[in-house]
NUGU-739436 format. One record per residue (C-alpha): residue in one letter; x, y, z. Coordinates in steps of 0.5 Angstrom, whole numbers, plus 500, padded with zeros to 3 digits. Layout:
<rs>
aXYZ...
</rs>
This chain:
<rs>
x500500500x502507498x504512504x509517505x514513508x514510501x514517498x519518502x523512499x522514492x525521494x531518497x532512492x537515488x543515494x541508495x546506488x550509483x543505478x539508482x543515482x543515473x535513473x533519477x538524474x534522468x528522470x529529473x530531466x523530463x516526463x516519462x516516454x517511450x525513450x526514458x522506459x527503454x532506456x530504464x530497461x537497459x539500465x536493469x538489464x542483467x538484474x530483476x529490474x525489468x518484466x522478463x526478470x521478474x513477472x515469474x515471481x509475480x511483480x507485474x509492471x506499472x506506474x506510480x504517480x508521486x504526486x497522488x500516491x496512486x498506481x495503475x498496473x500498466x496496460x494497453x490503450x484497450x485496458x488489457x494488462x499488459x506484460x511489459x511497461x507501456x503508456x497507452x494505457x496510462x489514466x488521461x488525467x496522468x498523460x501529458x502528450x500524445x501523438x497524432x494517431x493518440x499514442x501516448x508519447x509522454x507522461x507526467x513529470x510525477x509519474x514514475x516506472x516500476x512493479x507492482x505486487x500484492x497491491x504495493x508500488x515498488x521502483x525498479x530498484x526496489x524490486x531487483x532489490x527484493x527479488x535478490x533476497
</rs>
């Protein structure tokens, strides 16, 4: 469940780990994309940071948005889950551009990339962290 101890770990996330310092210095720089979520799963590569690593143990990808303290498991635009991360399917109110065909291209700067299990949001790190456990 979301609180402001959780909030306060994702602040703070970034000195827990050079990774985590380069994930957050790139996502202090803009809103979520396509680009930014690419380039997340090729930091985590070798680690249970990213869906294929992981979706056996039953994390499921999906989005926390830091300024509400909700999340959404990530789906596509028709509302299926989906079982990587994507953002068709990212509540409007959390999408700040899409593209002429309606392709979400961009999220809100708030919005952050991770796993969701048991009805809590873990940040990639988090959970390469506990699934290393």
């Amino acid at each position: 469940m979301y609180t402001d101890h959780t909030q306060l770990q994702i602040q703070t996330q970034a000195l827990d780990s050079p990774r985590s310092r380069r994930e957050h210095s790139r996502r202090m720089q803009g809103a979520l994309t396509e680009l930014a979520l690419r380039n997340e799963n090729a930091l985590y590569a070798k680690t249970r940071g990213i869906s294929e690593a992981n979706r056996a143990l039953g994390w499921r990808p999906g989005y926390l948005n830091q300024a509400t303290g909700a999340i959404e498991l990530s789906r596509f635009a028709d509302g299926r889950p989906a079982p990587v991360h994507v953002l068709d399917g990212l509540p409007e109110a959390w999408v700040q551009c899409r593209d002429a065909a309606g392709h979400v291209i961009a999220a809100e700067p708030e919005i952050v990339s991770g796993f969701i299990r048991d009805g809590q949001f873990f940040t990639r790190e988090q959970a390469a962290r506990a699934v290393a456990h």
